[in-house]
C-alpha positions in Angstrom: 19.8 190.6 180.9 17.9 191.5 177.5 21.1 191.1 175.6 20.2 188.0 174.4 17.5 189.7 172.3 20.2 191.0 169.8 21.7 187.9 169.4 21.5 186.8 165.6 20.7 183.5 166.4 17.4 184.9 167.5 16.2 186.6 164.5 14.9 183.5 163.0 12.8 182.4 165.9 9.1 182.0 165.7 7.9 185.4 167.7 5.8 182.8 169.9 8.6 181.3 171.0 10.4 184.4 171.4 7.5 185.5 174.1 8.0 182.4 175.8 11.6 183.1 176.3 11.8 186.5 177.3 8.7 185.7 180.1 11.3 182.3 181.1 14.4 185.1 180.7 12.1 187.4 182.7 11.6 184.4 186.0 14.5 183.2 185.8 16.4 186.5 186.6 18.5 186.7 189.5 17.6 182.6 190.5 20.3 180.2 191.2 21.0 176.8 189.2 18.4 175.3 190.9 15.9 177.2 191.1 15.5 176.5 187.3 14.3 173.6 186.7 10.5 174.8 187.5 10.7 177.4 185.2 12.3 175.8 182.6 9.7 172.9 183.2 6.8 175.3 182.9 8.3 176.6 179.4 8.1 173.6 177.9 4.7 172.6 179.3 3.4 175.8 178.1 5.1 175.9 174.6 4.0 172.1 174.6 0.0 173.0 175.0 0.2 176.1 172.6 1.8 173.0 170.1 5.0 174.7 170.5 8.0 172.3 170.2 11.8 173.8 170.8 14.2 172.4 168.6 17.7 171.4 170.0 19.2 174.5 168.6 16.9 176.3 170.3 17.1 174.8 173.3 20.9 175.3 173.4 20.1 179.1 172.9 17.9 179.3 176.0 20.5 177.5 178.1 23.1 180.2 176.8 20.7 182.9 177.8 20.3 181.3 181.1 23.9 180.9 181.6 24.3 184.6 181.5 25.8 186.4 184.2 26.0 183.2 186.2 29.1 182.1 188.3 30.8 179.2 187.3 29.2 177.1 190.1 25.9 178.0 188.7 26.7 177.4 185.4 27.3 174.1 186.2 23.9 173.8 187.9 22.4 175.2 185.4 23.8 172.0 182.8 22.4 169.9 185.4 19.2 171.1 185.4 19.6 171.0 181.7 20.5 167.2 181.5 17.6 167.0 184.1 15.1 168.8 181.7 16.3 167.1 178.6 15.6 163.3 180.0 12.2 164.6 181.1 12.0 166.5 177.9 12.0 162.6 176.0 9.2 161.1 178.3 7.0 164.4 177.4 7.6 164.2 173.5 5.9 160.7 173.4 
C-alpha cells in the first residue's frame, strides 16, 4: 500500500503531515469503508493539536490513498465517510 508515497502530489507536503498519513495509511490497511471514520477522525484531531491543518487538496490526496485497493462497494463507503468527516471537519475548524 506504500505506493502512494511516490506519488508527485506528495513531494510538496509538509514532512509532518506526511507522518500523519503514512501512520493513518498504516491503520487503515486492510479496514472496510466503515471502519474509517475513527481513524480518519483521529488524524485530524491529532494534526489539529500539533496546529496541523489539511488543506482540501490534501485532503482529496488522503481519500485517494484510502481508496486504494478498495472494491467498488467500499469506495463508496469510503466517500461517505468522507462527506461524514468533512461536515464534522467544519464544526472542528471554528
Amino acid at each position: 500500500m506504500n505506493e502512494w508515497m511516490n506519488n508527485p502530489a506528495m513531494k510538496n507536503i509538509d514532512p509532518m503531515k506526511l507522518e500523519l498519513i503514512r501512520m493513518a495509511a498504516e491503520k487503515t490497511s486492510g479496514k472496510s469503508g466503515r471502519d474509517l471514520a475513527p481513524v480518519m477522525l483521529a488524524l485530524i484531531t491529532s494534526a489539529n493539536k500539533k496546529g496541523i491543518r489539511f488543506s482540501p487538496d490534501e485532503m482529496s490526496l488522503i481519500l485517494e490513498i484510502l481508496k486504494e485497493g478498495k472494491s467498488k462497494e467500499e469506495q463508496e463507503q469510503i466517500e461517505h465517510t468522507v462527506q461524514m468527516m468533512r461536515s464534522m471537519m467544519g464544526k472542528y475548524s471554528k
